[in-house]
CHARMM-style PDB file with segment names, atoms N, HN, CA, C and O in Angstrom:
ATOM      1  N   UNK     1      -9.391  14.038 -20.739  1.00  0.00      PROA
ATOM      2  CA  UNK     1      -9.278  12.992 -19.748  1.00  0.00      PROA
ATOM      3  C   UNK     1      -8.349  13.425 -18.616  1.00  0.00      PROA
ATOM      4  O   UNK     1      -8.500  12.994 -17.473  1.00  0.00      PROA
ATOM      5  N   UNK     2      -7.210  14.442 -19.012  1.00  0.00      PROA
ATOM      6  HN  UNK     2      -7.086  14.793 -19.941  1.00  0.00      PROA
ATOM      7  CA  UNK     2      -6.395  14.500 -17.881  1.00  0.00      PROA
ATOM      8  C   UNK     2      -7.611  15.258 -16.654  1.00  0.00      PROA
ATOM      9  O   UNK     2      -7.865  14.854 -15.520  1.00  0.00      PROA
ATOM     10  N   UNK     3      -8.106  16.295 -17.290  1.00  0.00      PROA
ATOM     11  HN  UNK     3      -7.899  16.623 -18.211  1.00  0.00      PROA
ATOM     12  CA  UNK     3      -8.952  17.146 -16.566  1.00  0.00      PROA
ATOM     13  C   UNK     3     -10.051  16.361 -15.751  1.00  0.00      PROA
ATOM     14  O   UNK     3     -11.079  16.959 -15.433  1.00  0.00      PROA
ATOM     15  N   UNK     4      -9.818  14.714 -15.318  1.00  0.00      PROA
ATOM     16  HN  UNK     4      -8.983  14.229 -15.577  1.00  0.00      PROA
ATOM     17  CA  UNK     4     -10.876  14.385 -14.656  1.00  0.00      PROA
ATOM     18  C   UNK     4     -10.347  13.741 -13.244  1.00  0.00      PROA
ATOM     19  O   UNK     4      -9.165  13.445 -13.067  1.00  0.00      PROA
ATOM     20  N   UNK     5     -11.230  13.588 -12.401  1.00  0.00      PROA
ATOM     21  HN  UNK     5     -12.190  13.829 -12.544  1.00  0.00      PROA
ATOM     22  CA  UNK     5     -10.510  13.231 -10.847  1.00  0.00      PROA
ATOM     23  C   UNK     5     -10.712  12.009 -11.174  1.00  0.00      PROA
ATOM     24  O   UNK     5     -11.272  11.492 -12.141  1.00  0.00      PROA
ATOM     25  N   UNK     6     -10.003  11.448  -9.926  1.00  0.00      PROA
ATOM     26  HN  UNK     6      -9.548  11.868  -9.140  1.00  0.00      PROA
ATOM     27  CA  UNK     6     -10.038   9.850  -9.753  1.00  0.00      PROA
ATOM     28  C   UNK     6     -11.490   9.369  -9.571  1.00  0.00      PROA
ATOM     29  O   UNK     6     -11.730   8.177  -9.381  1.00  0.00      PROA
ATOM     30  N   UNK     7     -12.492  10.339  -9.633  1.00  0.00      PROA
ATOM     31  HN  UNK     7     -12.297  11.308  -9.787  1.00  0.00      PROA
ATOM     32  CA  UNK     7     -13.821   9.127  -9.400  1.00  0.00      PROA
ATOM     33  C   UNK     7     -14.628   8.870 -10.646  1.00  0.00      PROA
ATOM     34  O   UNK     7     -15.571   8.089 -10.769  1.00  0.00      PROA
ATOM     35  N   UNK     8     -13.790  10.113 -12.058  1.00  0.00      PROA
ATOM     36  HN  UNK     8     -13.024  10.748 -11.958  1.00  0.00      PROA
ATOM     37  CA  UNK     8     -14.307   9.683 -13.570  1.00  0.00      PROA
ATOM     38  C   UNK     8     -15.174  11.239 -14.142  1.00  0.00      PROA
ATOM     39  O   UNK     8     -15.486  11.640 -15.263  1.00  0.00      PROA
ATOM     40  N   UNK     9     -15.376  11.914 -12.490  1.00  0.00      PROA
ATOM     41  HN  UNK     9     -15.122  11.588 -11.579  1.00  0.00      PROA
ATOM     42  CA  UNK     9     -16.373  13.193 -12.913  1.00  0.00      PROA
ATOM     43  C   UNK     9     -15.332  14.140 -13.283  1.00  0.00      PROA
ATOM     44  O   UNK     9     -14.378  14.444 -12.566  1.00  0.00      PROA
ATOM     45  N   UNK    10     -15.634  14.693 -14.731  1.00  0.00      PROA
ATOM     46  HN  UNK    10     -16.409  14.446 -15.313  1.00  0.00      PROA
ATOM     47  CA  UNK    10     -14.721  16.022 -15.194  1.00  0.00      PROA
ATOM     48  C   UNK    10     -14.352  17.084 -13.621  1.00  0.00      PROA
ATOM     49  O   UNK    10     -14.941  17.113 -12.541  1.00  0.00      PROA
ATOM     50  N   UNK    11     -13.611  17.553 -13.926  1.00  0.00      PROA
ATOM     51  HN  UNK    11     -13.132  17.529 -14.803  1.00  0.00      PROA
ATOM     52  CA  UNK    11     -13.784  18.804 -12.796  1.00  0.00      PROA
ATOM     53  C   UNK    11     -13.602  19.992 -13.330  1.00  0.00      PROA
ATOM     54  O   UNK    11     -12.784  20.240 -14.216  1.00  0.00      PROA
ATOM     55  N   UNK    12     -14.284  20.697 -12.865  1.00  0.00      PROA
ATOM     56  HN  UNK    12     -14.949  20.496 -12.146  1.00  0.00      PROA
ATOM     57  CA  UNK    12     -14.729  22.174 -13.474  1.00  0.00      PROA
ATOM     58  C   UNK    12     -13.613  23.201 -13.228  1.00  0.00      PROA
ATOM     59  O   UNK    12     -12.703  23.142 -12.401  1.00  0.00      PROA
ATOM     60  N   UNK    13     -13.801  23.858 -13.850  1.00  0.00      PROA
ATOM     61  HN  UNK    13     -14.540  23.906 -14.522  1.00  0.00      PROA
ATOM     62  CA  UNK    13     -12.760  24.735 -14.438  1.00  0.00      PROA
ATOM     63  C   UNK    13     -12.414  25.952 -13.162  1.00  0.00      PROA
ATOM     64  O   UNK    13     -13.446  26.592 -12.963  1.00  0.00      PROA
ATOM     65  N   UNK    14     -11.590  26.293 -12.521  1.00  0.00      PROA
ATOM     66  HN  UNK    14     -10.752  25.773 -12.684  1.00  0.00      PROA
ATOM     67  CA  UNK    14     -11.638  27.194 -11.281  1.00  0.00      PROA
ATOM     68  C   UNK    14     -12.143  26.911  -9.944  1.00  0.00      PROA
ATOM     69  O   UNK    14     -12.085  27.690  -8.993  1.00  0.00      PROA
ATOM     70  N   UNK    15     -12.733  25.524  -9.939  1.00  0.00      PROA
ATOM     71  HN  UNK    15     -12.780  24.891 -10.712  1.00  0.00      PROA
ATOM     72  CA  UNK    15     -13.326  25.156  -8.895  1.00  0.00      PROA
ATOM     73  C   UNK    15     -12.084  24.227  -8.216  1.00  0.00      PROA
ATOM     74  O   UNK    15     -11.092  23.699  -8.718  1.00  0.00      PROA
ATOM     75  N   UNK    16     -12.765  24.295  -6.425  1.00  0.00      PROA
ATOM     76  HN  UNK    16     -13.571  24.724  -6.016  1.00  0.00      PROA
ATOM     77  CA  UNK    16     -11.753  23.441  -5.918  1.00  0.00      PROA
ATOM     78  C   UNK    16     -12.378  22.476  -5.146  1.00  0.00      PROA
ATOM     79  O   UNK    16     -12.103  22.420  -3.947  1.00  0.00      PROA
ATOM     80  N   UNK    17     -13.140  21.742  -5.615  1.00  0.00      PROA
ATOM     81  HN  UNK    17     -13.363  21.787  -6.588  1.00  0.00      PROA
ATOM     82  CA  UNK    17     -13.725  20.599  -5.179  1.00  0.00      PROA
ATOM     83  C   UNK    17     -13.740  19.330  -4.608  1.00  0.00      PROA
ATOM     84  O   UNK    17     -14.721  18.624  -4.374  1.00  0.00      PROA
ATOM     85  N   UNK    18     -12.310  19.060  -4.362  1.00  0.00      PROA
ATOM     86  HN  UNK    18     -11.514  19.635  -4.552  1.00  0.00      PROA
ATOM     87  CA  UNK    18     -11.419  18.067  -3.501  1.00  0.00      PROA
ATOM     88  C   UNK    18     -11.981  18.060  -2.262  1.00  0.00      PROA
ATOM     89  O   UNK    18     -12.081  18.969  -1.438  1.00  0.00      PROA
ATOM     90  N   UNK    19     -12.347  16.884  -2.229  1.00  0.00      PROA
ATOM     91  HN  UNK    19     -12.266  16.145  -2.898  1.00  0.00      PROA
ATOM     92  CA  UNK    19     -12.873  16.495  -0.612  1.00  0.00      PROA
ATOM     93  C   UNK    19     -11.420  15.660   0.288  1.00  0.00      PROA
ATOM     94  O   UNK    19     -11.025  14.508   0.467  1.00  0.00      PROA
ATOM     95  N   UNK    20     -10.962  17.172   0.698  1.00  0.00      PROA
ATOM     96  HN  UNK    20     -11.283  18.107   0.553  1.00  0.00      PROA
ATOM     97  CA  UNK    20      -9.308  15.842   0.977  1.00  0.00      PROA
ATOM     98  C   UNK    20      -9.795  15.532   2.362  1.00  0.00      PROA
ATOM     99  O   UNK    20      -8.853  15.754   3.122  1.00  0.00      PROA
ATOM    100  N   UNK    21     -10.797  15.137   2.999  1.00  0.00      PROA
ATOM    101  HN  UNK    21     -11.563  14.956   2.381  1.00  0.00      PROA
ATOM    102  CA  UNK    21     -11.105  14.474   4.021  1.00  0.00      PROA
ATOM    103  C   UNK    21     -11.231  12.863   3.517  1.00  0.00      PROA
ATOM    104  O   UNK    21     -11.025  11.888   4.239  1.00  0.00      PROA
ATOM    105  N   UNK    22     -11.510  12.846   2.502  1.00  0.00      PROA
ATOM    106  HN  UNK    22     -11.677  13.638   1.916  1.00  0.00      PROA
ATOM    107  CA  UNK    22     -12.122  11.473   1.743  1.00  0.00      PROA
ATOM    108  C   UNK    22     -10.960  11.310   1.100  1.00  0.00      PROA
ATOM    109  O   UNK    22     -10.879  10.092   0.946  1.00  0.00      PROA
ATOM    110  N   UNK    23     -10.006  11.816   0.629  1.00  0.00      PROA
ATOM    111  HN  UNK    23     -10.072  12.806   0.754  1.00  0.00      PROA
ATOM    112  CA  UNK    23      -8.643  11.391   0.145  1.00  0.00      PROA
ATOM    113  C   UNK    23      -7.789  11.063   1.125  1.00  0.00      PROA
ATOM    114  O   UNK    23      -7.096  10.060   0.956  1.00  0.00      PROA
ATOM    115  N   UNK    24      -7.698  11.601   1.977  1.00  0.00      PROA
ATOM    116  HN  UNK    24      -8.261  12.417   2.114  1.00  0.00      PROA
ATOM    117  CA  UNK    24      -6.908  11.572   3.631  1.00  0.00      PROA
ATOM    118  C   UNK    24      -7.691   9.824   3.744  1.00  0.00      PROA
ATOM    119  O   UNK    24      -7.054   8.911   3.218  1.00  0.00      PROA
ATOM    120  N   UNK    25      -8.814   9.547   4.321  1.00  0.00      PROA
ATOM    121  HN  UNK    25      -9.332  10.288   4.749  1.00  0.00      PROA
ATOM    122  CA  UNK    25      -9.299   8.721   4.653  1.00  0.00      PROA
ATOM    123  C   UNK    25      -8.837   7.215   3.573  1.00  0.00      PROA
ATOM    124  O   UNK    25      -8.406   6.131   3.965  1.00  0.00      PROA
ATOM    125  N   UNK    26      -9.154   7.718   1.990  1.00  0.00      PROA
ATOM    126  HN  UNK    26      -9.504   8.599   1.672  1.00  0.00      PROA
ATOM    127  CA  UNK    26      -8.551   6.742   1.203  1.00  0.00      PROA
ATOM    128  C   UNK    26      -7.433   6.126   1.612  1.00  0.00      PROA
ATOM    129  O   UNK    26      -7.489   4.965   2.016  1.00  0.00      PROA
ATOM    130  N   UNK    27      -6.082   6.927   1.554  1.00  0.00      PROA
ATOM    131  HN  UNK    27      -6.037   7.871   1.225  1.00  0.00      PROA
ATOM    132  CA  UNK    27      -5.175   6.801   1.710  1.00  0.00      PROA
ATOM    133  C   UNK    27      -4.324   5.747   3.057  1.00  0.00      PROA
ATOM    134  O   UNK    27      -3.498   4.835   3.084  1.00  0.00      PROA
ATOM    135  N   UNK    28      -5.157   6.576   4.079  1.00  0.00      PROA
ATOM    136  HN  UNK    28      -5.828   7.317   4.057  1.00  0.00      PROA
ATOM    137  CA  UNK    28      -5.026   6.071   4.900  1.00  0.00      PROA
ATOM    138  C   UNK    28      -5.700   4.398   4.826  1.00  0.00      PROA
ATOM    139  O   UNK    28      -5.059   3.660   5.576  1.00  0.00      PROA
ATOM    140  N   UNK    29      -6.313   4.009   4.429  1.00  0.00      PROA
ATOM    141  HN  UNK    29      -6.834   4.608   3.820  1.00  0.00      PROA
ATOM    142  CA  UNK    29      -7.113   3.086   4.716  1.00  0.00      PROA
ATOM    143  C   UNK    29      -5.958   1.742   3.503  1.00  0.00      PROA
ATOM    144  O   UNK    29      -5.813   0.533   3.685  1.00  0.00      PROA
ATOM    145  N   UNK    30      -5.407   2.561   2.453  1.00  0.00      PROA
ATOM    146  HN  UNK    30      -5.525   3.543   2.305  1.00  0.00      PROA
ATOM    147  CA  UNK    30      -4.346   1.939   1.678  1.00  0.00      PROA
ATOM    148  C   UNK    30      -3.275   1.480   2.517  1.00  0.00      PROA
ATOM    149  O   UNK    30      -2.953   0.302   2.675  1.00  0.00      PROA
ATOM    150  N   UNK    31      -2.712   2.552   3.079  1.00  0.00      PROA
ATOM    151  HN  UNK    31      -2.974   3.509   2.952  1.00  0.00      PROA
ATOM    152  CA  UNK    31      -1.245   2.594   3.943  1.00  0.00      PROA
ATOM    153  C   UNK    31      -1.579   1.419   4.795  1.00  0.00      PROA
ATOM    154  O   UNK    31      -0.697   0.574   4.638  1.00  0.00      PROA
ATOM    155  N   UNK    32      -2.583   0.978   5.718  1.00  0.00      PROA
ATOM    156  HN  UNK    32      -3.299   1.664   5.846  1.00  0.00      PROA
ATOM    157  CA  UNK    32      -3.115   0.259   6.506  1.00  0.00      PROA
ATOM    158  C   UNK    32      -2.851  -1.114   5.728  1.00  0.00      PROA
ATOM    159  O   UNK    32      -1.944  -1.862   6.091  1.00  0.00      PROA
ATOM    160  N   UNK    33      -3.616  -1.390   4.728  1.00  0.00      PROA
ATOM    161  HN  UNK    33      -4.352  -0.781   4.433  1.00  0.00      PROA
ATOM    162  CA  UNK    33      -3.498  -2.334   3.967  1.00  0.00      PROA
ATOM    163  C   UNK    33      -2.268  -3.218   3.366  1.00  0.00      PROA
ATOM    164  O   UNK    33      -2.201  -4.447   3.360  1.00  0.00      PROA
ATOM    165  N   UNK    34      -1.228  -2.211   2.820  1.00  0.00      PROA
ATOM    166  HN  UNK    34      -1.283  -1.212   2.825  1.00  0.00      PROA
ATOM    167  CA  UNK    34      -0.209  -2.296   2.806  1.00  0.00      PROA
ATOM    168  C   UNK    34       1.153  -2.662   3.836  1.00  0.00      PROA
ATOM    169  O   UNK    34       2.175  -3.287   3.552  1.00  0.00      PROA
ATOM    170  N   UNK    35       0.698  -1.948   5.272  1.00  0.00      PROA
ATOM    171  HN  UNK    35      -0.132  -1.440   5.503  1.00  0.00      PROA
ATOM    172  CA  UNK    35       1.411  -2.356   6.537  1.00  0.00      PROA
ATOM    173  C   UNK    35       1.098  -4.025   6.806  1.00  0.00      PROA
ATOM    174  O   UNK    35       1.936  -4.812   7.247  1.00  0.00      PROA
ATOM    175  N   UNK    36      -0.333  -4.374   6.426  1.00  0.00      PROA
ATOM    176  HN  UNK    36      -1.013  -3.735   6.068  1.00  0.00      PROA
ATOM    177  CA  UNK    36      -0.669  -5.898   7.018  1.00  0.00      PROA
ATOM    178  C   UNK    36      -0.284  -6.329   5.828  1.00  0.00      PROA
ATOM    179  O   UNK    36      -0.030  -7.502   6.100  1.00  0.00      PROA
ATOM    180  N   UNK    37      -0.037  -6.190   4.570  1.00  0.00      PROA
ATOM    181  HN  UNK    37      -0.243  -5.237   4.349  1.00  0.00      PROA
ATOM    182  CA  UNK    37       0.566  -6.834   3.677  1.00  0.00      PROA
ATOM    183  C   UNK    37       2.368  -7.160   3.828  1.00  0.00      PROA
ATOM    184  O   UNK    37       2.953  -8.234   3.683  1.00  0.00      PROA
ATOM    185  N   UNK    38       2.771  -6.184   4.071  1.00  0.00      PROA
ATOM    186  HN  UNK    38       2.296  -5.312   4.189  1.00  0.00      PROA
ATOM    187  CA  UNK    38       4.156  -6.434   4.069  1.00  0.00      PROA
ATOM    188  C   UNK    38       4.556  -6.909   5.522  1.00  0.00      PROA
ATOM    189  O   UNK    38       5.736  -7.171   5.754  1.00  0.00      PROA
ATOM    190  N   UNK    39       3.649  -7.018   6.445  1.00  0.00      PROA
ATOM    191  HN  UNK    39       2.690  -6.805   6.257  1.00  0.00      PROA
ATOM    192  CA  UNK    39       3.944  -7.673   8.294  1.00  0.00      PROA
ATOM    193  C   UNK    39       3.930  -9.313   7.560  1.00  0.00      PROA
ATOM    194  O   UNK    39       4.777 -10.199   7.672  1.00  0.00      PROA
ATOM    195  N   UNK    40       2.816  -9.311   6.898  1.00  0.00      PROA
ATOM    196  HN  UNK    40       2.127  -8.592   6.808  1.00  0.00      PROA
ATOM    197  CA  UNK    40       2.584 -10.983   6.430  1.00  0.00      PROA
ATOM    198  C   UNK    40       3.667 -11.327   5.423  1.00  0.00      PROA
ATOM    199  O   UNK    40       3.983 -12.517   5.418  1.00  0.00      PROA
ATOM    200  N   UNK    41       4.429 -10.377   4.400  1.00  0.00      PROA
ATOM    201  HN  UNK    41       4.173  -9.410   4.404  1.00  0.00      PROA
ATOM    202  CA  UNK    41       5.367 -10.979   3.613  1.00  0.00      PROA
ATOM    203  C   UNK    41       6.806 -11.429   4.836  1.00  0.00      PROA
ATOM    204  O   UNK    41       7.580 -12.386   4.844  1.00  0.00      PROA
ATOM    205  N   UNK    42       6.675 -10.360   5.656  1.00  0.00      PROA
ATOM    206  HN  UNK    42       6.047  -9.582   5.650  1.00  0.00      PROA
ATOM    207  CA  UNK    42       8.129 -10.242   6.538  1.00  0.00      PROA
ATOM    208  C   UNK    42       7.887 -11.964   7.192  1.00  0.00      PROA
ATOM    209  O   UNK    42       8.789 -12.798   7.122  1.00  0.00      PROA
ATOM    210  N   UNK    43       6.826 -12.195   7.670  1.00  0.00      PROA
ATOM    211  HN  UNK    43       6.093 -11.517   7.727  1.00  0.00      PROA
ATOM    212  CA  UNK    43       6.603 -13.667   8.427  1.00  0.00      PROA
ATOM    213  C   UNK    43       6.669 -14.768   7.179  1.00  0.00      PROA
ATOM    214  O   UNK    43       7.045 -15.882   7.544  1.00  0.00      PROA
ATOM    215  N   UNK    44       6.488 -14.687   6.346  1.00  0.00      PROA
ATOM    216  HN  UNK    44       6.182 -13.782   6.050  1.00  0.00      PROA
ATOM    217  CA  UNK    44       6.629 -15.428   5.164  1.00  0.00      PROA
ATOM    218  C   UNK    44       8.199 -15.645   5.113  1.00  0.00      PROA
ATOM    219  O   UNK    44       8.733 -16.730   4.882  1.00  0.00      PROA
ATOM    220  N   UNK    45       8.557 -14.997   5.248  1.00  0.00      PROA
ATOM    221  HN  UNK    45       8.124 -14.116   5.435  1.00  0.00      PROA
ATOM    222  CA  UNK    45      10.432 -14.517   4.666  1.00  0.00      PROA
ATOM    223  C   UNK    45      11.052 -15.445   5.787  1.00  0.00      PROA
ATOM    224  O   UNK    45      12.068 -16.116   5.604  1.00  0.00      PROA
ATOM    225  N   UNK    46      10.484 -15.419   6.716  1.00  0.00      PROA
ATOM    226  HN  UNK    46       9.659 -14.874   6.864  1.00  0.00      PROA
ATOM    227  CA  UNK    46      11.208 -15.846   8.253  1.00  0.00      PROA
ATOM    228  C   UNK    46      10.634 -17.179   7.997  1.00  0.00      PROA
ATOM    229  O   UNK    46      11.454 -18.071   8.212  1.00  0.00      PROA
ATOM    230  N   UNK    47       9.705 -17.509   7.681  1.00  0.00      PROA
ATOM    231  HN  UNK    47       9.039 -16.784   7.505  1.00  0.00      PROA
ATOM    232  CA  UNK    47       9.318 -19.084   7.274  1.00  0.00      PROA
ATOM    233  C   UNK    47       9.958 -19.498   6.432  1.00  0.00      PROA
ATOM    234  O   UNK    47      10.447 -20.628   6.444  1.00  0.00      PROA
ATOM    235  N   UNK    48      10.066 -18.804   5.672  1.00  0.00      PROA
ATOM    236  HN  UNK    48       9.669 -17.886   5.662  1.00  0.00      PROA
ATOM    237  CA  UNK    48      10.812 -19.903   4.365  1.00  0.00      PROA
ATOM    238  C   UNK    48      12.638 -19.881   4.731  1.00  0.00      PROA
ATOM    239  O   UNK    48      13.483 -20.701   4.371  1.00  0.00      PROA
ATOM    240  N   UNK    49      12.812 -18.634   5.560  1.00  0.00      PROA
ATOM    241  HN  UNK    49      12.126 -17.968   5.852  1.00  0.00      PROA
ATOM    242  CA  UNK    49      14.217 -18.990   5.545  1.00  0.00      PROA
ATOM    243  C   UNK    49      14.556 -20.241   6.985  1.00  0.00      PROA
ATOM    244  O   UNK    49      15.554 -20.958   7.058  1.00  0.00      PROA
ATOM    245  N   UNK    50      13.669 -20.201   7.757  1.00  0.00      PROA
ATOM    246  HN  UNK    50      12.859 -19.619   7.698  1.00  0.00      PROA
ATOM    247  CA  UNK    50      13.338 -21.630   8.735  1.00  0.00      PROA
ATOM    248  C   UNK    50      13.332 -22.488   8.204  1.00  0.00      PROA
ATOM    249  O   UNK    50      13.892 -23.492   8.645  1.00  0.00      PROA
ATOM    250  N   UNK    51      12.682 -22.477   6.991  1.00  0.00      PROA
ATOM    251  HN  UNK    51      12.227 -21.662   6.632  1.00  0.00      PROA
ATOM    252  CA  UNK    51      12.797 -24.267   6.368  1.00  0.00      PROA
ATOM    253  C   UNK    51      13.299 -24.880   5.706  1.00  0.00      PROA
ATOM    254  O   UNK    51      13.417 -26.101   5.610  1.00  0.00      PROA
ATOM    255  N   UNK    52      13.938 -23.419   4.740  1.00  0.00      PROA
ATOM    256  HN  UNK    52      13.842 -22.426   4.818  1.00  0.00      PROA
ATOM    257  CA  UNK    52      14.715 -24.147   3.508  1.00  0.00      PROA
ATOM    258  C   UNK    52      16.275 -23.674   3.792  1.00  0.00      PROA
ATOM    259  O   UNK    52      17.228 -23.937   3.059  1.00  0.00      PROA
ATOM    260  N   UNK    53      16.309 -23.068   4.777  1.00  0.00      PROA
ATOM    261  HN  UNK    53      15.535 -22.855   5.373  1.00  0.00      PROA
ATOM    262  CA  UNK    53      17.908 -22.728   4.778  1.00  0.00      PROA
ATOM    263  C   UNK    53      18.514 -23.513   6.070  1.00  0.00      PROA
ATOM    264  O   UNK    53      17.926 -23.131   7.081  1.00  0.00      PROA
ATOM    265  N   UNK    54      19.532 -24.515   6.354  1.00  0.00      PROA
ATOM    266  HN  UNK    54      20.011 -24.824   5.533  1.00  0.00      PROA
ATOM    267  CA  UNK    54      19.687 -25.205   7.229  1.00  0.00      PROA
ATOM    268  C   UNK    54      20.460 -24.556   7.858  1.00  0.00      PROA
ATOM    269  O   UNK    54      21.216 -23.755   7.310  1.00  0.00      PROA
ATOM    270  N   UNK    55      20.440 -24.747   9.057  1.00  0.00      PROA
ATOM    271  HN  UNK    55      19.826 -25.398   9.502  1.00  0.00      PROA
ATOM    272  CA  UNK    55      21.549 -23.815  10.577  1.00  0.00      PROA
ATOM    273  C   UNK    55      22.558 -24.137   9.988  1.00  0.00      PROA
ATOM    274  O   UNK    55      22.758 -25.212   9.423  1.00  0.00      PROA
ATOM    275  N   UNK    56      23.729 -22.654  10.128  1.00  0.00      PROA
ATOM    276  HN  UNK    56      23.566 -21.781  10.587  1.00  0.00      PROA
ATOM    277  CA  UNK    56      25.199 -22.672   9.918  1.00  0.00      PROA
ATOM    278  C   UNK    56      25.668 -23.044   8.467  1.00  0.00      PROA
ATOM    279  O   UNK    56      26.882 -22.960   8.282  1.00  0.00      PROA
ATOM    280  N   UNK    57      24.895 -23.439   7.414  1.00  0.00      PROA
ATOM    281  HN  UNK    57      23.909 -23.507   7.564  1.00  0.00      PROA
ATOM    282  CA  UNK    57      25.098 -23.433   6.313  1.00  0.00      PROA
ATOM    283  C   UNK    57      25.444 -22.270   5.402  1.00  0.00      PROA
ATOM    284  O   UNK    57      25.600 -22.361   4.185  1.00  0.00      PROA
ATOM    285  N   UNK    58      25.558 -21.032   6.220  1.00  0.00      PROA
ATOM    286  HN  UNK    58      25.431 -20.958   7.209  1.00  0.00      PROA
ATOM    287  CA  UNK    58      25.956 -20.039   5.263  1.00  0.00      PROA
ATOM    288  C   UNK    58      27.226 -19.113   5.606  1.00  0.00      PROA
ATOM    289  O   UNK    58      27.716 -18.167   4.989  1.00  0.00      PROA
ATOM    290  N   UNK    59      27.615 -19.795   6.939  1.00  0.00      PROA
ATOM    291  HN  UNK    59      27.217 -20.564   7.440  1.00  0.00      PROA
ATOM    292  CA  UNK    59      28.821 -19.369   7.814  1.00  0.00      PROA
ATOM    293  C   UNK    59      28.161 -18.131   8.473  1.00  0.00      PROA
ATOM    294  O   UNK    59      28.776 -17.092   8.711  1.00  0.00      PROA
ATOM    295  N   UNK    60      27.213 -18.282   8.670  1.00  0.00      PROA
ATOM    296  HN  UNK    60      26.713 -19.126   8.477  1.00  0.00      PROA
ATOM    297  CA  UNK    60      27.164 -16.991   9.646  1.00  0.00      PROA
ATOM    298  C   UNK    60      26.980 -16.874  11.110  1.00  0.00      PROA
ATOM    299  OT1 UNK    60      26.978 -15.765  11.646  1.00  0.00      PROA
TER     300      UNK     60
END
């Protein structure tokens, strides 16, 4: 099992069969995903500290 790539097909023995155009592309397409995930947690964070934390209540 270690000997198999991420798409489940064994990979052969001496061969170098990595399509890192399609791993590049994966990746990228993650990182992307992840940037609009954590832009939307950061606006989340700023909302909730707008509503539930009242002005000057923390001395700052």
């Amino acid at each position: 099992m270690a000997d198999e790539q991420e798409n489940g097909k064994p990979e052969e023995e001496g061969s170098d069969t990595t399509d890192w155009k399609a791993m590049a592309r994966k990746w990228e397409v993650r990182s992307k995903e992840n940037a609009d995930k954590a832009r939307a947690y950061d606006e989340l964070q700023v909302e909730w500290w707008d509503v539930f934390v009242p002005p000057f209540s923390c001395g700052l």
